[in-house]
N, CA, C and O atoms as CSV, one atom per row, in Angstrom:
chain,resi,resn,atom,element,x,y,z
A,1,UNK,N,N,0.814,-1.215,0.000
A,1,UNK,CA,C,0.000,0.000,0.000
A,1,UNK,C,C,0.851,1.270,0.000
A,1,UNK,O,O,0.503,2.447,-0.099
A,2,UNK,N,N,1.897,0.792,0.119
A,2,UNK,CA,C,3.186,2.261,0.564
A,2,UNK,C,C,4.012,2.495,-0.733
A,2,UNK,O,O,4.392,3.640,-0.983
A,3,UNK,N,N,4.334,1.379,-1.642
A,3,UNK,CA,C,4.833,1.226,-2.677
A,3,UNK,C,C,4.586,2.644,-3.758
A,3,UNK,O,O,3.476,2.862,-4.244
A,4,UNK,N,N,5.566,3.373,-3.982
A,4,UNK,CA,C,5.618,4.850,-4.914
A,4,UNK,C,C,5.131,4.275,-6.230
A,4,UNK,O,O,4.792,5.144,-7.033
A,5,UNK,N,N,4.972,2.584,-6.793
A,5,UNK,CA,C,4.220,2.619,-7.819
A,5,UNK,C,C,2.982,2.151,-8.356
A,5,UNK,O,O,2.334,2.516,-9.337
A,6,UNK,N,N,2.717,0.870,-7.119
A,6,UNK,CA,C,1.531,0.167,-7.364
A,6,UNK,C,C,0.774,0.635,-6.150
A,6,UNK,O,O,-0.374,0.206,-6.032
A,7,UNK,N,N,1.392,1.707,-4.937
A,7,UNK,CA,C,0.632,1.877,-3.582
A,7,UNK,C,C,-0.841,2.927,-3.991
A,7,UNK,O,O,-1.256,3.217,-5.114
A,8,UNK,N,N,-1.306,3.266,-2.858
A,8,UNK,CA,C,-2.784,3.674,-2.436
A,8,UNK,C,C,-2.389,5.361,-3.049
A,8,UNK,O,O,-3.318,5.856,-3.688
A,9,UNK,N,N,-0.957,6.368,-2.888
A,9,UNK,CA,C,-1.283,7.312,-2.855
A,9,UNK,C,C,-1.367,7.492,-4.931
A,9,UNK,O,O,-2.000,8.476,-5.315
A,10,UNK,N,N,-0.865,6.742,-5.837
A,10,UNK,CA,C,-1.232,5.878,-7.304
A,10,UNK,C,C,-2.596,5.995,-7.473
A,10,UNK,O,O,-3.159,6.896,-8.095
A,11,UNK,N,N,-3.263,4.808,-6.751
A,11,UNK,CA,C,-4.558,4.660,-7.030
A,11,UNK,C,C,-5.460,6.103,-6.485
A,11,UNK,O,O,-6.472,6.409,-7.115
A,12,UNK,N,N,-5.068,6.852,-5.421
A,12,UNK,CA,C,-5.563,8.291,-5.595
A,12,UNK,C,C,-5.689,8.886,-6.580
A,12,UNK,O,O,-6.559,9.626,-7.041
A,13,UNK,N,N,-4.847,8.558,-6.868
A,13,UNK,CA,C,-4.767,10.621,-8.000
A,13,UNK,C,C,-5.392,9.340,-9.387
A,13,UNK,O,O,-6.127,9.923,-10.183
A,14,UNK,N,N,-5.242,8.166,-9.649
A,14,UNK,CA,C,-5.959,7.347,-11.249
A,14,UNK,C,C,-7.172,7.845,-10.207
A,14,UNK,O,O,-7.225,9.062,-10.385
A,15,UNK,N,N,-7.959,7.553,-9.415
A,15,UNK,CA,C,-9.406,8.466,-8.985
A,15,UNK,C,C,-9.834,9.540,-9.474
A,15,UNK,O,O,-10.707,9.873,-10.276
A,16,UNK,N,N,-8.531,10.366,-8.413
A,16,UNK,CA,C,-8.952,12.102,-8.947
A,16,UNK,C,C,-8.782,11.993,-10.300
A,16,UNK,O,O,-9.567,12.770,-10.844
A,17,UNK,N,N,-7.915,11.202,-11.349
A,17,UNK,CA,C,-7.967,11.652,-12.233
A,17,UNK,C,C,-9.363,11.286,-13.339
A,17,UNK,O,O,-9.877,12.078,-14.129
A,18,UNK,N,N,-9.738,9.904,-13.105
A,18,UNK,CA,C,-11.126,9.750,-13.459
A,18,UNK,C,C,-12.267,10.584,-12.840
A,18,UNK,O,O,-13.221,10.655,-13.615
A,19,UNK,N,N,-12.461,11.260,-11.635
A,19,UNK,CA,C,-13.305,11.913,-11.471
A,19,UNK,C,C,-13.168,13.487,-12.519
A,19,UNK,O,O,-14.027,13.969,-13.257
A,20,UNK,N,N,-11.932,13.929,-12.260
A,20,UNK,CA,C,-12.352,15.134,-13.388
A,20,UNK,C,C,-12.350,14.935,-14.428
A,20,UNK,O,O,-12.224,15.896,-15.187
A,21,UNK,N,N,-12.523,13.237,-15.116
A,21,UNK,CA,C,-13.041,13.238,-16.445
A,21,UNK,C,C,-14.146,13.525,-16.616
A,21,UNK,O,O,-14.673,14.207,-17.495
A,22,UNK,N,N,-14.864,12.592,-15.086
A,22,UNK,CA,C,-16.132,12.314,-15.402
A,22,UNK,C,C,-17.199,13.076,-15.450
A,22,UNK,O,O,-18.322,12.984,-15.946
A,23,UNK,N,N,-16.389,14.152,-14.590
A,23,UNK,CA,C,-17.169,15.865,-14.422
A,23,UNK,C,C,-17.214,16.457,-15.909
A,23,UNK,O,O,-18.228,17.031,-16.305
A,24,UNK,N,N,-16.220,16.320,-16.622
A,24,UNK,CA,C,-16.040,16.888,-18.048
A,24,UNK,C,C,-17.050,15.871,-19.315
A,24,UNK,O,O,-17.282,16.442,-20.381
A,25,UNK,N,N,-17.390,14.964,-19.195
A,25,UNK,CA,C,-17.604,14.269,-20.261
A,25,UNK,C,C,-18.743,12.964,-19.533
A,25,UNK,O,O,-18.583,12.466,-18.419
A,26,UNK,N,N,-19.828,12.636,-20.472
A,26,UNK,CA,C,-20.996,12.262,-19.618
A,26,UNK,C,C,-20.859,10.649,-20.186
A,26,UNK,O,O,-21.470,10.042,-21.066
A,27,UNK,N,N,-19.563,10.183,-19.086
A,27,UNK,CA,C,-19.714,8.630,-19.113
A,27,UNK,C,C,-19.979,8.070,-17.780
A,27,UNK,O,O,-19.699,8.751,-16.794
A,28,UNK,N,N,-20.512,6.849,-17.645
A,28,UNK,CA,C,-21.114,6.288,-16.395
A,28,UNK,C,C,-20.282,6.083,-15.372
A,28,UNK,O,O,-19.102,5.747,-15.472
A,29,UNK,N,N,-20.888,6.284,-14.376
A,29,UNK,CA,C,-19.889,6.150,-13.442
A,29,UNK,C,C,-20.758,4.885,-12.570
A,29,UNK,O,O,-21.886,5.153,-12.158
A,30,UNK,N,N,-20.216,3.627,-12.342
A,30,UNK,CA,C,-20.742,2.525,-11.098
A,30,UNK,C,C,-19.833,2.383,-10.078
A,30,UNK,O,O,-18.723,2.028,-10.474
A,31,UNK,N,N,-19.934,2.533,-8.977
A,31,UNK,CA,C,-18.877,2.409,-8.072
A,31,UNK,C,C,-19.180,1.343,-7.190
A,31,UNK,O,O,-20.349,1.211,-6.826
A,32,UNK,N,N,-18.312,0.567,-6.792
A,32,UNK,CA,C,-18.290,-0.904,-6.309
A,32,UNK,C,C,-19.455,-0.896,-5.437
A,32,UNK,O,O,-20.227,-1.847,-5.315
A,33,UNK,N,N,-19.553,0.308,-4.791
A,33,UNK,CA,C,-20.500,-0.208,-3.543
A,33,UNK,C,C,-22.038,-0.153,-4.166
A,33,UNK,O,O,-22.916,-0.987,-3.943
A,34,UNK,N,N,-22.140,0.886,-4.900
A,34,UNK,CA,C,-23.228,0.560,-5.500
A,34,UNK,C,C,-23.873,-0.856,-6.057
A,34,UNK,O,O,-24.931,-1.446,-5.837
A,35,UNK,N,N,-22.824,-1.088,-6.808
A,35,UNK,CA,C,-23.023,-2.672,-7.516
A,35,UNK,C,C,-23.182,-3.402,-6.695
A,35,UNK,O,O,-23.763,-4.376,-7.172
A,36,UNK,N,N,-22.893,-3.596,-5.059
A,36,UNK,CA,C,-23.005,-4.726,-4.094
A,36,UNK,C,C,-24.377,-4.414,-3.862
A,36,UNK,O,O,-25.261,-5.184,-4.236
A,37,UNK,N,N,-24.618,-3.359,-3.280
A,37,UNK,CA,C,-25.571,-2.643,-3.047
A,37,UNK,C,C,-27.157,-2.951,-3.828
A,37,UNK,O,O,-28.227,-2.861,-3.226
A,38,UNK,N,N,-27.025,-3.290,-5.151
A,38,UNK,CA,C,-28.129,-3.323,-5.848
A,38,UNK,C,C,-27.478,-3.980,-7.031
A,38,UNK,O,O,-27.786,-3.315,-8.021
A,39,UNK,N,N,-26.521,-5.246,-7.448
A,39,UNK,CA,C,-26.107,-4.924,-8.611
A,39,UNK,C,C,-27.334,-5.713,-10.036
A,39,UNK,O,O,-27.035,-6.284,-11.085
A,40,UNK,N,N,-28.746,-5.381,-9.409
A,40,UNK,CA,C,-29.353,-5.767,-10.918
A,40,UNK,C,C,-29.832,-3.887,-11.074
A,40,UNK,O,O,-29.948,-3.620,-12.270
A,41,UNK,N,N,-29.996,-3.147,-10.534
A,41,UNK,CA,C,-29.950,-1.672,-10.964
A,41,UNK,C,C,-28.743,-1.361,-11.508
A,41,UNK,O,O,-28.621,-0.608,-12.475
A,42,UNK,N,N,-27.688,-1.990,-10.846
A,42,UNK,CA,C,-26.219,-1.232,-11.522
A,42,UNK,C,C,-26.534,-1.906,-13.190
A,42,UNK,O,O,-26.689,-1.034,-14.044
A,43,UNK,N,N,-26.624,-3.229,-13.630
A,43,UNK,CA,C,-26.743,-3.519,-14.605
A,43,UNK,C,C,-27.837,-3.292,-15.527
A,43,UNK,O,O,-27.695,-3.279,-16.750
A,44,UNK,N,N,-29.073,-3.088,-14.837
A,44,UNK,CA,C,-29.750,-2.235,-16.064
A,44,UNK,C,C,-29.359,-0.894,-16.298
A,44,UNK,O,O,-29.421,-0.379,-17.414
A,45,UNK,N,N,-28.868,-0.182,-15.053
A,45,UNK,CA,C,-28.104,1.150,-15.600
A,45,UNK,C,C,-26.912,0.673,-17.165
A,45,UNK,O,O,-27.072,0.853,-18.373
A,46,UNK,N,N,-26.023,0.171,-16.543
A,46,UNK,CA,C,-24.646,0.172,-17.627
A,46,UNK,C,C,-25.561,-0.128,-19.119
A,46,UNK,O,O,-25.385,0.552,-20.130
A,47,UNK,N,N,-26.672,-1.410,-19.024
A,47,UNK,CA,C,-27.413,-1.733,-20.686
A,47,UNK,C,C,-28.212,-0.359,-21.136
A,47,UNK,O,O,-28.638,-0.027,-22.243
A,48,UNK,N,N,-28.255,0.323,-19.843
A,48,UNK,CA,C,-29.130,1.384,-20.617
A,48,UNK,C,C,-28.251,2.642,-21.238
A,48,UNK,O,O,-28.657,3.444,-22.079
A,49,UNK,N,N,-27.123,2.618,-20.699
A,49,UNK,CA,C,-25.664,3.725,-21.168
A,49,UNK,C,C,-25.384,2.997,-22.287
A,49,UNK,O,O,-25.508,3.667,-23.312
A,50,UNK,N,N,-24.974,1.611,-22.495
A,50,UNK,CA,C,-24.545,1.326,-23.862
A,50,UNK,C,C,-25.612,1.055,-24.667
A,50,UNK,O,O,-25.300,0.145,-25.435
A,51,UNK,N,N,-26.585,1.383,-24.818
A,51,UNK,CA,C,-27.789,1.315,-25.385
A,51,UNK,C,C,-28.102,0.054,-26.314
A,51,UNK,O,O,-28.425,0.043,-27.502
A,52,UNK,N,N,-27.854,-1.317,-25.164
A,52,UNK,CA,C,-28.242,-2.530,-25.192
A,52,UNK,C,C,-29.613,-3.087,-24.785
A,52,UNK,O,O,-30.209,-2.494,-23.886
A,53,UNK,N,N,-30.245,-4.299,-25.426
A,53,UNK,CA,C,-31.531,-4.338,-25.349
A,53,UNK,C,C,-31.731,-4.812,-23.739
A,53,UNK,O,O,-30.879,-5.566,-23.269
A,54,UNK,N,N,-32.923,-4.343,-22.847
A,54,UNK,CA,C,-32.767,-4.577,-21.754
A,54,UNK,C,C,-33.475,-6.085,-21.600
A,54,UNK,O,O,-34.602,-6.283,-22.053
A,55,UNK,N,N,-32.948,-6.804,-21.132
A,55,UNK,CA,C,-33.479,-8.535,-20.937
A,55,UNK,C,C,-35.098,-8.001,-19.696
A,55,UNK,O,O,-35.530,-7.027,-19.080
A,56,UNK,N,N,-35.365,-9.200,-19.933
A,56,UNK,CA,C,-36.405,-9.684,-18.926
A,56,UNK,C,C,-36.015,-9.568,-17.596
A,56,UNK,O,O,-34.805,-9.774,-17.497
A,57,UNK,N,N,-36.474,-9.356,-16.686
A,57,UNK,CA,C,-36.175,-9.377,-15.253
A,57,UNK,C,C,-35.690,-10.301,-14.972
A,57,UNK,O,O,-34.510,-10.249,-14.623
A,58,UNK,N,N,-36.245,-11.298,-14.994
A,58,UNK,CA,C,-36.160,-12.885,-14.370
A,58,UNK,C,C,-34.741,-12.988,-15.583
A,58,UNK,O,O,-34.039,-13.899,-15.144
A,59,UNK,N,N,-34.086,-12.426,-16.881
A,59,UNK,CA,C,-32.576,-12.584,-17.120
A,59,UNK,C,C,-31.862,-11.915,-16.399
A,59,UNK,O,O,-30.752,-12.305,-16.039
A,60,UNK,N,N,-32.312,-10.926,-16.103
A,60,UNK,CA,C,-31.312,-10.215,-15.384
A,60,UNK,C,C,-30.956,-10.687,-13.599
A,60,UNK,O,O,-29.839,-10.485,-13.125
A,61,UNK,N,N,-31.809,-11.163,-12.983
A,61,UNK,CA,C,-31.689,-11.571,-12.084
A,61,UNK,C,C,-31.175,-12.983,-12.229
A,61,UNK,O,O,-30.913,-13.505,-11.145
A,62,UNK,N,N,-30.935,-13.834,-13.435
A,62,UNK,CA,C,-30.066,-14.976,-13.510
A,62,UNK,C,C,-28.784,-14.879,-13.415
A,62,UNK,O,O,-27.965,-15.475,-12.715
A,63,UNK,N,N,-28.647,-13.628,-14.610
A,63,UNK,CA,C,-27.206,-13.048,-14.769
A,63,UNK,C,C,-26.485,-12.888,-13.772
A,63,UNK,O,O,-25.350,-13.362,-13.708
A,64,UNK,N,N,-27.423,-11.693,-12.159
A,64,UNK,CA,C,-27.251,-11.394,-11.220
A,64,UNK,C,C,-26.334,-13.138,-10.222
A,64,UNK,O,O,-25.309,-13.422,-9.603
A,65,UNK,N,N,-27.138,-13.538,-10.520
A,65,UNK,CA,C,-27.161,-14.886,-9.451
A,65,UNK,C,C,-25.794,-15.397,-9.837
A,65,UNK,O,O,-24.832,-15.578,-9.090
A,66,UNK,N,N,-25.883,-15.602,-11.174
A,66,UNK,CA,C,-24.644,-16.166,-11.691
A,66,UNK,C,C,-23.258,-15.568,-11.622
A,66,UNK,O,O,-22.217,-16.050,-12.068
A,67,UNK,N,N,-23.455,-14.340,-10.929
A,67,UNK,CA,C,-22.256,-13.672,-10.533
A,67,UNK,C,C,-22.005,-13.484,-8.892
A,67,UNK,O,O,-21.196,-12.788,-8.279
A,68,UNK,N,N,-22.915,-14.288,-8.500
A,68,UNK,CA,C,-22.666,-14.242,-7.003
A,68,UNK,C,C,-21.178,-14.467,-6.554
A,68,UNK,O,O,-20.471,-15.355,-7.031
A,69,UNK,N,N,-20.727,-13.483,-5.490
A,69,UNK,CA,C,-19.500,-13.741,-4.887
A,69,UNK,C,C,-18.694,-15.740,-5.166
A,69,UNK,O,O,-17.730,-16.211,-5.771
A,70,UNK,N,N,-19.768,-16.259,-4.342
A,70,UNK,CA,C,-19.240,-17.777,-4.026
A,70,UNK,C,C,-19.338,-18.257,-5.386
A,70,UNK,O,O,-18.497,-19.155,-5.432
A,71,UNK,N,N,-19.739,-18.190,-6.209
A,71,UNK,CA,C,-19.988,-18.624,-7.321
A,71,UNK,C,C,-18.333,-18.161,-8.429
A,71,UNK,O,O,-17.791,-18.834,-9.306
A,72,UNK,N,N,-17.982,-16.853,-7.911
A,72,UNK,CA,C,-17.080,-16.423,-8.802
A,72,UNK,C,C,-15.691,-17.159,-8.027
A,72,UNK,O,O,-14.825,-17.739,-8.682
A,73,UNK,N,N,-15.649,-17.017,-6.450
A,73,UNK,CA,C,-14.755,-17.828,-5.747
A,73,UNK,C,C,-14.576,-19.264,-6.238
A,73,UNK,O,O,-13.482,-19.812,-6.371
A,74,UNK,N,N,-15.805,-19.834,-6.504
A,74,UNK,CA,C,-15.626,-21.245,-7.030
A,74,UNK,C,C,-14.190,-21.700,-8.445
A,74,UNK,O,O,-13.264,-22.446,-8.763
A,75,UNK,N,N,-15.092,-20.443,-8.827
A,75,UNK,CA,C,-14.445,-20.690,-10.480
A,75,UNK,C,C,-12.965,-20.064,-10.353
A,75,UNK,O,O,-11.983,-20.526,-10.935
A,76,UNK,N,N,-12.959,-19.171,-9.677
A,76,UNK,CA,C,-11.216,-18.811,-9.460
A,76,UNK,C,C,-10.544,-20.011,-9.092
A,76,UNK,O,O,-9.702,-20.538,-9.819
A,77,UNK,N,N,-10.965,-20.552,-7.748
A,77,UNK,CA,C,-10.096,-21.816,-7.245
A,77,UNK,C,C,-10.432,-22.686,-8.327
A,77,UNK,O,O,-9.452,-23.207,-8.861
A,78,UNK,N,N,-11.253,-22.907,-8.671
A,78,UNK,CA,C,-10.733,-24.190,-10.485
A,78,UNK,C,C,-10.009,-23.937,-11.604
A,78,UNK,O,O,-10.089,-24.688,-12.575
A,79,UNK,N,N,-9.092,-22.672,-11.593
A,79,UNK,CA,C,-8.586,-22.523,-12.297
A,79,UNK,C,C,-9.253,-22.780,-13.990
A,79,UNK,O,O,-8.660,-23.563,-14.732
A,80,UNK,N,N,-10.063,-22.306,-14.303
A,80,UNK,CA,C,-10.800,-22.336,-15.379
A,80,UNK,C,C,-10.387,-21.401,-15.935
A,80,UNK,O,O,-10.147,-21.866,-17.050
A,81,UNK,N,N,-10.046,-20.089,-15.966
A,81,UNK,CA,C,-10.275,-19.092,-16.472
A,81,UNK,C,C,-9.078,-19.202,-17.539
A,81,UNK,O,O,-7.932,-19.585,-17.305
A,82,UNK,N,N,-9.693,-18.712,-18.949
A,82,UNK,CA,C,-8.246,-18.806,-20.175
A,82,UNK,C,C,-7.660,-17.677,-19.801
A,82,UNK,O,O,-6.659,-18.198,-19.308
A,83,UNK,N,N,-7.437,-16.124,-19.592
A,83,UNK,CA,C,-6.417,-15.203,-19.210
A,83,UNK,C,C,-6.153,-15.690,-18.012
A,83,UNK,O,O,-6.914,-15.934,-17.076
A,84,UNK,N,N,-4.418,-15.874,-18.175
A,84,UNK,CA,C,-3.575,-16.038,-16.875
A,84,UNK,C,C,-3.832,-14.702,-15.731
A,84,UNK,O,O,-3.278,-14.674,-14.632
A,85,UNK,N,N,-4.690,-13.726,-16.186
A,85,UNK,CA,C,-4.500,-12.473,-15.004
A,85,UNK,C,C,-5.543,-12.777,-13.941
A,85,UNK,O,O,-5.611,-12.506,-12.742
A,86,UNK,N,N,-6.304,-13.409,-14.756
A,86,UNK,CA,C,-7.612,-13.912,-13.819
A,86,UNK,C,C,-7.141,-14.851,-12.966
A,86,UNK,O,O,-7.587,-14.755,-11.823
A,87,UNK,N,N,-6.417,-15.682,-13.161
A,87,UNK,CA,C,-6.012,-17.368,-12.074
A,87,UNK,C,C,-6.032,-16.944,-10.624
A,87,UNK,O,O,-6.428,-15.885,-10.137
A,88,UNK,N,N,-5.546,-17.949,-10.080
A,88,UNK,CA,C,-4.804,-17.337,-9.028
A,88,UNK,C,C,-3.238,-17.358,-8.780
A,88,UNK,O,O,-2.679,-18.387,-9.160
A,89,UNK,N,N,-2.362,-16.281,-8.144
A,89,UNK,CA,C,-1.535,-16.465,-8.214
A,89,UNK,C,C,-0.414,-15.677,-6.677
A,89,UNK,O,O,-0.304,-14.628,-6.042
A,90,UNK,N,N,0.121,-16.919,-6.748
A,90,UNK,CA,C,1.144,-16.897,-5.118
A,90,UNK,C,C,-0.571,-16.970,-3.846
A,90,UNK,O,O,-0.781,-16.266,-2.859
A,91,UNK,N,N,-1.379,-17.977,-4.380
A,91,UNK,CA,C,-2.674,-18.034,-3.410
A,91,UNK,C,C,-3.145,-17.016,-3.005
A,91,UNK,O,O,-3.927,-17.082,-2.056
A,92,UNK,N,N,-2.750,-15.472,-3.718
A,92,UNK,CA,C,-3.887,-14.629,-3.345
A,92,UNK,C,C,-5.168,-14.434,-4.397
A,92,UNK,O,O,-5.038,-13.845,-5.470
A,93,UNK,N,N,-6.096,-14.861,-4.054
A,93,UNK,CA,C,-7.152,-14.508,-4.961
A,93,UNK,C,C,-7.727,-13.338,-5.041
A,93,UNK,O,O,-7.618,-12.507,-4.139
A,94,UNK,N,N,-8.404,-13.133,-6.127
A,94,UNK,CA,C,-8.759,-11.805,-6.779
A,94,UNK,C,C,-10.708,-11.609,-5.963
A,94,UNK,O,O,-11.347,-10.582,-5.731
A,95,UNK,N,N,-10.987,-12.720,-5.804
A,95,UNK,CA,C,-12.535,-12.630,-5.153
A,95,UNK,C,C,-12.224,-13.034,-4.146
A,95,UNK,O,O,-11.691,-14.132,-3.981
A,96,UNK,N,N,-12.552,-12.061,-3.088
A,96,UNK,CA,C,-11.830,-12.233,-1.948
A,96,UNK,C,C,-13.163,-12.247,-0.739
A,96,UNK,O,O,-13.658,-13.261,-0.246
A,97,UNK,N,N,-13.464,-11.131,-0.514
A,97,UNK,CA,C,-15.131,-11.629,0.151
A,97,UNK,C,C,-16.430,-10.790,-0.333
A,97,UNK,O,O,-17.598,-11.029,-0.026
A,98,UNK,N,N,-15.986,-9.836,-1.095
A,98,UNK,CA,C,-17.106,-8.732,-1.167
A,98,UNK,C,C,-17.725,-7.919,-0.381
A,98,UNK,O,O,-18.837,-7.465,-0.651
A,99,UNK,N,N,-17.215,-7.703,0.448
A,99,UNK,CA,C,-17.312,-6.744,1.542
A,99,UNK,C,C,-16.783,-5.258,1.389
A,99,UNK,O,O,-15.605,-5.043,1.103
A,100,UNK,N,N,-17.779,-4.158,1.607
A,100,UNK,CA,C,-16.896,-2.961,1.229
A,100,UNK,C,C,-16.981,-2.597,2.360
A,100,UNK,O,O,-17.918,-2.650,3.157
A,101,UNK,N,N,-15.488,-2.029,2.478
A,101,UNK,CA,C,-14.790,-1.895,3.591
A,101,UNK,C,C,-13.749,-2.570,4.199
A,101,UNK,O,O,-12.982,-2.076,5.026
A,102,UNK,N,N,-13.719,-4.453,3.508
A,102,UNK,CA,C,-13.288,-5.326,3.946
A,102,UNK,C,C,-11.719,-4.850,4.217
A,102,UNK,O,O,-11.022,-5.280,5.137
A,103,UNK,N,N,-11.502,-4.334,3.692
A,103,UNK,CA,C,-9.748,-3.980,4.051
A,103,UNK,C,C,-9.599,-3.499,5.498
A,103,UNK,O,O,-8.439,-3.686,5.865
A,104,UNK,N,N,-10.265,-3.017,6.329
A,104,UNK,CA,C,-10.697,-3.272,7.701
A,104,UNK,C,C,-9.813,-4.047,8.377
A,104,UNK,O,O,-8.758,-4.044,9.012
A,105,UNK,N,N,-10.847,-4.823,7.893
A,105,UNK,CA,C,-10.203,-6.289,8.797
A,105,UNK,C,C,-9.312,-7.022,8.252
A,105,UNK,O,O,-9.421,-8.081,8.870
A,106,UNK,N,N,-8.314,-7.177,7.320
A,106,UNK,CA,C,-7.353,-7.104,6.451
A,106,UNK,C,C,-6.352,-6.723,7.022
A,106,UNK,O,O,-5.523,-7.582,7.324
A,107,UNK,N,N,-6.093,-5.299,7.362
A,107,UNK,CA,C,-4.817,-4.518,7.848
A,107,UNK,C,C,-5.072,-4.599,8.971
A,107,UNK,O,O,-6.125,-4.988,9.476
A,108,UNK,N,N,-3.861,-4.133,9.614
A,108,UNK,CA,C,-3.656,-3.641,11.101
A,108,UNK,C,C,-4.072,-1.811,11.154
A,108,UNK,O,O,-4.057,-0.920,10.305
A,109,UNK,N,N,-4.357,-1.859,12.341
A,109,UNK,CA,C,-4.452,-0.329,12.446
A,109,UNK,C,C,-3.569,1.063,11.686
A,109,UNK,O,O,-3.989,2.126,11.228
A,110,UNK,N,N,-2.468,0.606,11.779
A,110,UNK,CA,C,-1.982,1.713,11.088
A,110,UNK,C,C,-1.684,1.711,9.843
A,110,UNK,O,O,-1.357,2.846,9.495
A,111,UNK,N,N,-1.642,0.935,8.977
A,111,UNK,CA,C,-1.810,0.187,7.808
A,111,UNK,C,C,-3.978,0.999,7.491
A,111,UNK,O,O,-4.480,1.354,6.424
A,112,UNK,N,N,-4.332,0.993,8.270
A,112,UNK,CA,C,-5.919,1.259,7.908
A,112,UNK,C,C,-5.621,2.846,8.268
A,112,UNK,O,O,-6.167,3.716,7.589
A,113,UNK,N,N,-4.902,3.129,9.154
A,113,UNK,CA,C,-4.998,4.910,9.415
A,113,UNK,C,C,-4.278,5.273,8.057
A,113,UNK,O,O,-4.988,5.981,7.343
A,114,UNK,N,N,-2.657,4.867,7.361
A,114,UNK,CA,C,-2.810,5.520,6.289
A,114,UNK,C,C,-3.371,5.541,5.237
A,114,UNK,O,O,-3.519,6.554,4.553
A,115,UNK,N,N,-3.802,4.314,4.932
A,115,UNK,CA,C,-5.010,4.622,4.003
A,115,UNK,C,C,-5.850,5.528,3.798
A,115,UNK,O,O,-6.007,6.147,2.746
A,116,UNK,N,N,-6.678,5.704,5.217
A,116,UNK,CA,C,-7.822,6.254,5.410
A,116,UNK,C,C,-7.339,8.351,5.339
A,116,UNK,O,O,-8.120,9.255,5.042
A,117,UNK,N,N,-6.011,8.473,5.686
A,117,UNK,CA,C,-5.065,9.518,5.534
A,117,UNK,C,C,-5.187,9.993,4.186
A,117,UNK,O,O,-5.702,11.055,3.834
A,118,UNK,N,N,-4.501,8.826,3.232
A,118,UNK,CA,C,-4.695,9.266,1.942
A,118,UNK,C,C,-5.813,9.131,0.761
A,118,UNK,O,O,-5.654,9.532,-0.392
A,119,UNK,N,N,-6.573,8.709,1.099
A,119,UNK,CA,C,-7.728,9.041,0.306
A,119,UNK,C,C,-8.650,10.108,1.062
A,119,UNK,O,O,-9.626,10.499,0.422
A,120,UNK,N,N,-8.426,10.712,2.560
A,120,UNK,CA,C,-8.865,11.731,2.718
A,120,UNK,C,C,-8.738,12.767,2.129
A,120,UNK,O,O,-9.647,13.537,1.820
A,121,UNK,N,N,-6.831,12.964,1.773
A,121,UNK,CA,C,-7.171,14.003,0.870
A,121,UNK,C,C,-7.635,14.297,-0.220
A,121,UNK,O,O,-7.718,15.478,-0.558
């Protein structure tokens, strides 16, 4: 998280820098928590931005299902996936619990204070 190239104060400013795109130019914005939050609204939002035909409820709520957390955990640990970025690799997986916020309980306290430091500003 401290790292000058892959760390947290990086993923700041790729933020700030997508937010003053997004202020300039009228592309969608879904943000993770939203999508946990509701993600068959997040997805009729995105079909309705790319101006795709909107499925039936009862598809969209399959789609929904079929992307459930445990469901995507499954398929990571089977190593199914054809891009190597998806696998898993050195046993950290990429679907981890779906929890926003989860980095919480993840770090230690001060490890969570700078974080919480630098995306304050």
């Amino acid at each position: 998280i401290r790292d000058p190239y892959f760390g947290a104060e990086v993923l700041r400013d790729f933020q700030t820098m997508w937010a003053r795109i997004l202020e300039q130019r009228s592309f969608l914005r879904i943000r993770y928590e939203d999508a946990r939050h509701d993600p068959e609204a997040c997805l009729r939002e995105i079909l309705r931005y790319a101006e795709l035909p909107m499925p039936q409820s009862s598809e969209l709520k399959r789609s929904v299902e079929a992307s459930e957390f445990n469901k995507m955990q499954a398929l990571e640990k089977a190593g199914t996936y054809q891009q190597p970025w998806l696998r898993l690799r050195n046993d950290a997986p990429k679907v981890r619990r779906g929890v926003v916020g989860g980095y919480r309980d993840e770090l230690d306290a001060k490890d969570v204070a700078y974080l919480e430091s630098v995306f304050a500003r």
